[in-house]
N, C-alpha and C positions, 0 to 999 in steps of 0.2 A: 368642680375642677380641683380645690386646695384639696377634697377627700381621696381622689384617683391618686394626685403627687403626693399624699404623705403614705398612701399604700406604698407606691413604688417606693417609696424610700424607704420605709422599713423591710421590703423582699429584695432590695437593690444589692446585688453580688459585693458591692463594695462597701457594704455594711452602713451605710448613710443613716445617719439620727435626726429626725423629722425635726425641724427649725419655723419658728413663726418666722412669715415670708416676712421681707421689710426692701426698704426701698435702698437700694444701690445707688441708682442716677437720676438726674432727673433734665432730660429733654426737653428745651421750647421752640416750637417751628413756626413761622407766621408772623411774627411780630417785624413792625417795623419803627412804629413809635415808643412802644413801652420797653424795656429795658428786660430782660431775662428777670433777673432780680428781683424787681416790681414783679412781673407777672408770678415768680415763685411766693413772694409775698404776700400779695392779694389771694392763691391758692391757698397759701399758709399750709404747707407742706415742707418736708425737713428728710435730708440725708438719715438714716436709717430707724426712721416711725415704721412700725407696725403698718401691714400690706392685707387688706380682706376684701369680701366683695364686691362694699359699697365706696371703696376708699376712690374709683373712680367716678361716680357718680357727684359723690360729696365736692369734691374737688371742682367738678361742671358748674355743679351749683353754685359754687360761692366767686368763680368767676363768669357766668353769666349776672350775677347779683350789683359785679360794678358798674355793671354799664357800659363797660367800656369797648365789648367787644360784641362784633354782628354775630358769629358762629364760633362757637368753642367746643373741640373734639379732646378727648383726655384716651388714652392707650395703657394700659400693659403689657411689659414686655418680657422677657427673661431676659437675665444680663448675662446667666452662664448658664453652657449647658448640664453641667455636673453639678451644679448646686441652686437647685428651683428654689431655692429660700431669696435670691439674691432677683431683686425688679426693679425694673425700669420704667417711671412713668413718662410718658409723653403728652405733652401739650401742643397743642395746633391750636391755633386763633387766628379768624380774621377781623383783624381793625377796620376795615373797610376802603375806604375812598384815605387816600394819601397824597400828597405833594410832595417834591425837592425843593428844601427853600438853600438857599445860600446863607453862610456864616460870615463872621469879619475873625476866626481862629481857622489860624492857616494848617494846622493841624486836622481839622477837621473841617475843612470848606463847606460838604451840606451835611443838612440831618434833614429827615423822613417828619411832618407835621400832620394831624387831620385836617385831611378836609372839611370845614366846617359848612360849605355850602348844601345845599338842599342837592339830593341824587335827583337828577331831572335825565327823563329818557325824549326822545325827538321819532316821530315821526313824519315822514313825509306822507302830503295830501295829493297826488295828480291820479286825475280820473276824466273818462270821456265818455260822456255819451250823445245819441242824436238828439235827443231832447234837451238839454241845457247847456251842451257845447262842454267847455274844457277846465273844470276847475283843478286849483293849486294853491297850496297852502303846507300846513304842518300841524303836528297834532304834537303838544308839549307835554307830559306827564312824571308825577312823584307816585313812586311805588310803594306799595307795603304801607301806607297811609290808613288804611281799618284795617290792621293785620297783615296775614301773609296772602301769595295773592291778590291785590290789591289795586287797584290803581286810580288817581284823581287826575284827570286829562282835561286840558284848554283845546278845542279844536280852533285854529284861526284857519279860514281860507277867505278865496277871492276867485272871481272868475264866473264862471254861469250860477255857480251855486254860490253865494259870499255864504260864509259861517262866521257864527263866534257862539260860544259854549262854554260853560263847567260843566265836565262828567266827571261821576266815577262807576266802577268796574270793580266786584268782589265774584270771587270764584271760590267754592266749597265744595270739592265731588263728593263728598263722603256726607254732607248735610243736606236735610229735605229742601232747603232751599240752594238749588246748584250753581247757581248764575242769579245776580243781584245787580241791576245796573241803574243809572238815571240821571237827570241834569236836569238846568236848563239852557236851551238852547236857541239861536236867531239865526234866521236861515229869510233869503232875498233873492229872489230868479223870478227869469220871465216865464209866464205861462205859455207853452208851445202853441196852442190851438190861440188863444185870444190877446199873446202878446201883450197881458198886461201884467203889470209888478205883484206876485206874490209877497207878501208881508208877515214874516211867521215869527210870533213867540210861543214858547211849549214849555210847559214844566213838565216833568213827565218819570217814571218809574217803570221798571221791570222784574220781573221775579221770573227765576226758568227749573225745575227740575226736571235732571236726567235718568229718566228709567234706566236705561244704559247710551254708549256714545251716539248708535242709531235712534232714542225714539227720545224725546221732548216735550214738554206741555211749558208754556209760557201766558203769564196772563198780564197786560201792560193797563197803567193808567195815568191819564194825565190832565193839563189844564191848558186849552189852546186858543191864542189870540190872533185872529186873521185879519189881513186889509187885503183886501182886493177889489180894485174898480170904484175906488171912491168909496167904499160901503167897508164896516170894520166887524167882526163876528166875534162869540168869546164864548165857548164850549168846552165842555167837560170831554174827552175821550175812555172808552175802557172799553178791552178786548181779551180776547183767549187765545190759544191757536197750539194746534197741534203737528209736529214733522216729524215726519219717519224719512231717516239720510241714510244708505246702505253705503254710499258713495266713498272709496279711499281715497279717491283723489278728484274733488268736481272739475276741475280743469277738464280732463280728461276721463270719463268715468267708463265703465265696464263691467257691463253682468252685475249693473245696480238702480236700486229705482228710487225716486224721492217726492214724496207726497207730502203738501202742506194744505191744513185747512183753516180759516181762521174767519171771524166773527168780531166785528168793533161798532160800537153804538159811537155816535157820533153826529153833532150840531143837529141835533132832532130826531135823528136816521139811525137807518145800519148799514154797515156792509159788509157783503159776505167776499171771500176770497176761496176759489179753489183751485190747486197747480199739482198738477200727479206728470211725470215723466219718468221714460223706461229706457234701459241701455242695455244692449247684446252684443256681445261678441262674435265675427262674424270669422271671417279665413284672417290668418295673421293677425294685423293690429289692427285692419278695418271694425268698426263699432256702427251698429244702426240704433240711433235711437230717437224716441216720440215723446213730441209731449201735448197734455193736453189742458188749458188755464177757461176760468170763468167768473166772473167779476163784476158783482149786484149790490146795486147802493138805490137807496131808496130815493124816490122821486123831490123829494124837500130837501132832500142833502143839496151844498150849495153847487156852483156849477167847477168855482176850482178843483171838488174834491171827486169827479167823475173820473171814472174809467176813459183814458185818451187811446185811442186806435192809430196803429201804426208806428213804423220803428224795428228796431232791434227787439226790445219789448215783448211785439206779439206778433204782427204782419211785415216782414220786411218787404220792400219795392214800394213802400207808400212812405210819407214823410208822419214824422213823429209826433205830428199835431195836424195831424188831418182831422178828427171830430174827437168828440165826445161822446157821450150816450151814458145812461142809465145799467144797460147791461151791455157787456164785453165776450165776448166766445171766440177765440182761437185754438187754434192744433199746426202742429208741424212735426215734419218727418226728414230727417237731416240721417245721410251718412258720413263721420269722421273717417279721416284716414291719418293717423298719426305718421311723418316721414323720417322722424328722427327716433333713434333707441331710445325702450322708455329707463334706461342707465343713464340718461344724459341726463345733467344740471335744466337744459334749456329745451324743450322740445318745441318742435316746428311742427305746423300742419294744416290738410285741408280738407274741405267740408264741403256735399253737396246736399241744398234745402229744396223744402217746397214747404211753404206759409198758407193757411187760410183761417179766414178770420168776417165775424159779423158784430156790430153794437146795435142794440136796437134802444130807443129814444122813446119820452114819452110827449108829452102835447107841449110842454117848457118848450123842445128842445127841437122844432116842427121842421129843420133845414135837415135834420141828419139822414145819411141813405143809411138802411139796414140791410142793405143784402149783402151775399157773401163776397167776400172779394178776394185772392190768390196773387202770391206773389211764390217767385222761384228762383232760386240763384245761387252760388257758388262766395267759398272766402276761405281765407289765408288765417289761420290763427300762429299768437305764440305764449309758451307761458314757459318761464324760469321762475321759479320758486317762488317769489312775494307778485309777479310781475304777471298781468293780462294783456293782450291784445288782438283782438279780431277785427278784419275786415272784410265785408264783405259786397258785394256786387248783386244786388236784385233786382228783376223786373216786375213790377206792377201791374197784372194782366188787365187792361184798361187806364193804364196809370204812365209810368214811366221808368226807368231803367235809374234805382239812384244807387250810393254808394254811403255806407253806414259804416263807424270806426266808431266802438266802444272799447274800455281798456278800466285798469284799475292799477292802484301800489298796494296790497292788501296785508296783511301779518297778523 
């Protein structure tokens, strides 16, 4: 750039005599605690120094160096336009998290202090489903804590699901490892099928790389302590798992399909998991789409950790603890009809299903029916942006006609 202005100025009709650039002014934008002054000090920059390429660069550095600032932008400007010798630096910084405190100078009543406190983010916990009813809580988090990206989260809830947890959450698109997650965590609910207290501790880890936003490979491992039924377990977990998401918007998806396959050895066992679903676009904003799940855990696996039939889940018009079994086989064939613009913040809609679903049992489990069983029915969805809610009305061909309300606060 200094080589194109010092051509111009020597071809320039008004005879201009090429000048080492230097600085003119010197701009501070952002500050609210430190003083102009100070900040040009800590630059250690000066009215008419010598101006080159790296002169804003250097500048960066030596106030990222104090510490004192979360982001520091530095600019060159031109102060005139008839004399490119003559520059203007600019400083932008932000200080961060700030307060008004009050003074006892009447002259100046406040001044701008840091916040010294920890940046803490809040999320809210409310979610429902037929299986555990209605939990609610929050999820508290400090960010940028291993870097950028970053986050170290308490989940506390209460309700069907109690929680309590340390996680943390690093994210790297650009590095082989995309997604880093883990904690440990206590999680307490009743078992739908046998109504007894589930007792969980997990320590536990995740690693995910992303081929790109649609395809995943994730592989988790962990250390888990069970009570259930009087009886206490203490097993190692580790798994794979593979998703391909085409889907721009799950909420509501269209002319997208999403396949997950996954694999976990566990308390002596494995289990396999497979979930493929299809979505087309039909006339207007109508969507028909399939899906088809199946779900094999080995017979020694304990009996908490089976496949449960019925629900939102897999079979709706049957209750969400009607059995268990060893293996799980569902399919359904649902058309969406979205009622509201997909422009709108909050969209409304409704949905007509038909469920079929079998578990088959092995000699443990000698009460379970395995044949197929069909439920079919109608519901009312909504979703605004962080926000879920479906419900729906199904019948149980040999069952009964129930009414299932799942929902989530998700981000």
């Amino acid at each position: 750039m200094w080589l194109v202005l010092a051509a111009l100025a020597l071809t320039s009709p008004y005879g201009l005599v090429l000048q080492t650039p230097r600085i003119a002014e010197i701009q501070v934008h952002g500050n609210l605690v430190t003083s102009d002054d100070e900040i040009r000090r800590l630059a250690d920059v000066q009215i008419g120094a010598p101006v080159d390429e790296d002169t804003a660069d250097q500048i960066s550095e030596r106030l990222r160096a104090t510490k004192k600032f979360e982001r520091v932008q530095v600019l060159k400007r031109f102060a005139s336009i008839t004399d490119p010798s003559q520059i203007v630096i600019v400083i932008i910084v932000d200080e961060g998290r700030v307060k008004i405190t009050r003074t006892t100078d009447p002259d100046h009543p406040y001044r701008a202090v840091k916040n010294r406190w920890p940046r803490l983010m809040y999320q809210p916990i409310l979610s429902r489903d037929d299986r555990y009813g209605t939990t609610y809580g929050a999820r508290i988090a400090l960010t940028d804590v291993f870097g950028k990206d970053s986050r170290l989260m308490m989940p506390l809830a209460w309700g069907g699901e109690k929680q309590a947890g340390l996680e943390f959450d690093k994210t790297d698109t650009e590095g082989v490892l995309s997604r880093v997650r883990g904690g440990l965590d206590w999680t307490n609910r009743a078992h739908p099928v046998f109504q007894e207290t589930e007792n969980r501790v997990e320590a536990w880890v995740r690693a995910e790389h992303w081929f790109r936003p649609q395809v995943r490979v994730g592989v988790t491992g962990g250390l888990q302590r069970e009570s259930f039924a009087g009886a206490t377990d203490l097993f190692p977990r580790v798994g794979g798992d593979v998703v391909v998401d085409t889907r721009v918007d799950p909420a509501v998806p269209r002319n997208a399909v999403y396949g997950r396959a996954a694999v976990t050895h566990l308390a002596g066992g494995q289990q396999t998991e497979l979930d493929g679903r299809g979505y087309v676009g039909l006339v207007g904003q109508l969507v028909f789409g399939v899906r088809a799940q199946w779900t094999g855990v080995s017979p020694t696996v304990p009996a908490y950790l089976k496949p449960i039939f019925g629900g939102t889940a897999n079979v709706r018009g049957f209750s969400a603890g009607t059995t268990i079994g060893d293996t799980l086989t569902a399919t359904s064939a649902e058309l969406l009809l979205p009622i509201t613009s997909p422009l709108h913040l909050a969209r409304l809609g409704v949905s007509a299903f038909t469920d079929a679903g079998a578990i088959s049992c092995g000699a443990e489990l000698p009460g379970c029916n395995q044949s197929w069983r069909h439920g079919y029915g109608g519901s009312v969805w909504v979703t605004a942006t962080v926000i879920r809610l479906n419900i729906a009305v199904a019948h149980g061909i040999g069952s009964s006609t129930r009414v299932h309300v799942d929902g989530d606060i998700s981000f």
